[in-house]
MARVEX-53806 format. One record per residue (C-alpha): y, x, z. Coordinates in steps of 0.1 Angstrom, whole numbers, plus 2048, in hexadecimal, padded with zeros to 3 digits. Layout:
residues N
YXZ
...
This chain:
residues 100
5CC5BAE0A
5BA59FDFB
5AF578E11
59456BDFD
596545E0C
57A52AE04
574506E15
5564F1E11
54C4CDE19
52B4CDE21
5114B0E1F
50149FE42
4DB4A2E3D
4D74BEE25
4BA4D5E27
4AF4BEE48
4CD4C8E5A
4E84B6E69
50B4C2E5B
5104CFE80
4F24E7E7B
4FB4F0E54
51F4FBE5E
50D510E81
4F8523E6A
512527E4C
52C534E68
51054DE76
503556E56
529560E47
534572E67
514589E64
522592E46
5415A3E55
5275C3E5F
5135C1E41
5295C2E20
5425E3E20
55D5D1E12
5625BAE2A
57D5C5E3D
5835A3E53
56E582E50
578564E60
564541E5E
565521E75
5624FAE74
5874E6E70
5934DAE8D
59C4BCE75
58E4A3E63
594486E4C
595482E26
5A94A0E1F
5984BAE37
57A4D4E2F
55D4D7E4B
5634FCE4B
57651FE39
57353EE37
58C55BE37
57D57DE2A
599593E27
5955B8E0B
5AA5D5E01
5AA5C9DDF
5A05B1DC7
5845C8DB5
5745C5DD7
56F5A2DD3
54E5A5DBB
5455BBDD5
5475A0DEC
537587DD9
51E595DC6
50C5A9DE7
4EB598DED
4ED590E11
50F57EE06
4FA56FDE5
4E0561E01
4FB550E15
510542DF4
4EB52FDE7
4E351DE08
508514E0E
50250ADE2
4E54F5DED
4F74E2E0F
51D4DCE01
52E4C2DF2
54D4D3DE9
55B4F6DE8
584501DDD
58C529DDF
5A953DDDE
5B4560DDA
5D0568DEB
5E758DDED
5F3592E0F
């Protein structure tokens, strides 16, 4: 099994929404993902309970058989959608690929 894992920081104001509403509609838009994209076996994605300098607003935990299911992932267009608004509203973004 494969955990894809990404984080963002995302910026207050963007799009005319407050960073409150950008993370509501990224965590909505990613979990609709879960019935749309075969691949997807699990999909987890929520706002830290943290903050500070060294915290991301939110991450996301899509968990694959394998790695070749990762373009899958990535490349389906409702995921492409979701991947240019978050693009448009973050400030940062780290990733990881992880064998578990």
């Amino acid at each position: 099994m494969i955990k894809h894992i990404v984080m963002w920081k995302f910026k207050d104001g963007a799009c005319g929404m407050s960073k409150a509403e950008i993370m509501a509609k990224v965590r909505h838009d990613l979990s609709a993902l879960k019935s749309v994209i075969p691949v997807v076996r699990d999909l987890e994605v929520n706002e830290s309970l943290t903050s500070g300098d060294m915290h991301f607003d939110m991450a996301l935990i899509v968990t694959l058989d394998t790695l070749d299911d990762l373009p899958k992932y990535a490349n389906h267009p409702e995921h492409v959608k979701v991947r240019e608004f978050i693009g448009g509203v973050r400030v940062e973004r780290v990733t990881c690929d992880i064998e578990v």
